[in-house]
KEKOLDREN-701605 format. One record per atom (N, C-alpha, C): x, y, z. Coordinates in steps of 0.1 Angstrom, whole numbers, plus 2048, in hexadecimal, padded with zeros to 3 digits. Layout:
XYZ/...
This chain:
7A88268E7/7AE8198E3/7B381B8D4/7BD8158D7/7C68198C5/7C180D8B9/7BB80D8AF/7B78058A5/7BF7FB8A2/7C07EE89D/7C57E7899/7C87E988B/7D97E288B/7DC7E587C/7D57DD870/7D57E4866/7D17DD857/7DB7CF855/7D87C484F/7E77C384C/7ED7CA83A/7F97C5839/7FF7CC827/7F17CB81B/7EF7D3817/7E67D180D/7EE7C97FE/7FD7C4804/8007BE7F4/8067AF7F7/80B7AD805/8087A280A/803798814/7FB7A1818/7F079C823/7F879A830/805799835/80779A83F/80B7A6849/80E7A6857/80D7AD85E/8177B785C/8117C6865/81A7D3862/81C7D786F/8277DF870/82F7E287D/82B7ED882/82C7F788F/82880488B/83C809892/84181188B/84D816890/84F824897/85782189C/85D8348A7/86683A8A3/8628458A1/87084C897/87F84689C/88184A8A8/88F8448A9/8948368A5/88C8318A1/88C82089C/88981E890/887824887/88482587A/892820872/88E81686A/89781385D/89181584F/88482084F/88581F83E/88982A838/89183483E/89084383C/89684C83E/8A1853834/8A785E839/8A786883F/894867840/89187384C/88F86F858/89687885F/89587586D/88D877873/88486D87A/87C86F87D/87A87488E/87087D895/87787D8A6/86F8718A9/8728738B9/86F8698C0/85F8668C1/8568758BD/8498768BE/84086D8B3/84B86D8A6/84286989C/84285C894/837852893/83984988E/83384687C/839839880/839833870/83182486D/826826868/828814866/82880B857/832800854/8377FD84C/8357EB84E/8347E7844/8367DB842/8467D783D/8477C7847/8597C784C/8597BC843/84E7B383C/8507A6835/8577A882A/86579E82B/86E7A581E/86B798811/85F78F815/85E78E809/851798800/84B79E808/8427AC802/8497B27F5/8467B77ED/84B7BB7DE/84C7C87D9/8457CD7E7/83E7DA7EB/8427E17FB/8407DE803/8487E180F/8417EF810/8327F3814/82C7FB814/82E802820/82F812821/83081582E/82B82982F/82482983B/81D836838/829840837/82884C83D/83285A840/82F85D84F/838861854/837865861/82D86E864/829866874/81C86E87D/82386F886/81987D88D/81C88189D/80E8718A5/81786C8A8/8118668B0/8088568AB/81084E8B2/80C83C8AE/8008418A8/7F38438AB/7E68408A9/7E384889A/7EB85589A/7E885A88E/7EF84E882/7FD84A883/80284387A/7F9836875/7F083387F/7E6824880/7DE829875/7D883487B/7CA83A873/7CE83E862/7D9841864/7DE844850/7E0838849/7E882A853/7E982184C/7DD81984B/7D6819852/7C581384F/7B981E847/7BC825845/7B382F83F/7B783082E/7C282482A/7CA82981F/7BF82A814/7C2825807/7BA8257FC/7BB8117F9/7AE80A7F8/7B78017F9/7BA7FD7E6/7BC7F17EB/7C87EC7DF/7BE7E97D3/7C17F07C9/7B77EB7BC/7C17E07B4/7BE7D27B3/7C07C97AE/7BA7C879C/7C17C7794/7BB7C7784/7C37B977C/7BC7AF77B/7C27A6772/7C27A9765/7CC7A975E/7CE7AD750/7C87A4748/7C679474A/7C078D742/7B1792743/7AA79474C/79F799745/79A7A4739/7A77AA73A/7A97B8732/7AC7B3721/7AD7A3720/7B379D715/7C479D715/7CA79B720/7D879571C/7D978A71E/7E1781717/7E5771716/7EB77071F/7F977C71B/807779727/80C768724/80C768715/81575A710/82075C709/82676870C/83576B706/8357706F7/82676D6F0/82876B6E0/82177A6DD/8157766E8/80A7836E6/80C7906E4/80A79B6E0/80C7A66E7/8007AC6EA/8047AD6FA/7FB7B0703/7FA7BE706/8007C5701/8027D5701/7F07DB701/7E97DA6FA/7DC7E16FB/7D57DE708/7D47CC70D/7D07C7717/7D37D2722/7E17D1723/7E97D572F/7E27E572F/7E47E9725/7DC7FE724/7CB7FC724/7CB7F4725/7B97F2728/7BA7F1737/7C27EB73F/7BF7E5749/7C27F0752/7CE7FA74F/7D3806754/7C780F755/7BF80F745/7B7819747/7AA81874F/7A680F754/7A0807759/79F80C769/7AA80976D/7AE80C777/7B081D782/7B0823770/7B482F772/7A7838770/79B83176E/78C83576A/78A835777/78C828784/78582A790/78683A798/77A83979A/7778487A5/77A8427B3/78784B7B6/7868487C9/7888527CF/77A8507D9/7758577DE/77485B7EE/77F8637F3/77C85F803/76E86280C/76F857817/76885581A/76C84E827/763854832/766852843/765848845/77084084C/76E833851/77083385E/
């Protein structure tokens, strides 16, 4: 039985899975064996979408196995973000921050 999809990790709605011959995100052609799955919501900002697999189940398993989404508010990090501030150190705190987490795979 093939796993159910994740939905977008940036806008919580649903993702598609595609067949190469039906593919619109990609110069490569993909064959008819290998799929894609991609989120189609065009108001998404992001429009996230794996690389081609041999085979539906593999493309499932890459798009649910991803890393998920590390979320960082800069106001905690000390930015105002009131146009006057300068939030420049905030914003490199919050980067580095982000850039300290250890990830680590791990079997799901």
């Amino acid at each position: 039985m093939t796993e159910k999809l994740k939905p977008c990790p940036f806008c919580g709605e649903e993702v598609k899975t595609f067949k190469g011959i039906t593919a619109q995100y990609s110069d490569y052609r993909a064959t008819e064996s290998e799929y894609q799955v991609a989120c189609e919501n065009e108001g998404c900002l992001v429009q996230p979408m794996t690389s081609w697999h041999l085979g539906r189940a593999r493309a499932i398993k890459a798009w649910n196995t991803r890393h998920e989404v590390v979320k960082v508010d800069v106001r905690a990090h000390g930015a105002v973000g009131d146009g006057v501030t300068d939030d420049t150190a905030a914003i490199q705190a919050a980067i580095d921050a982000v850039a300290a987490v250890d990830y680590l795979e791990e079997e799901r």
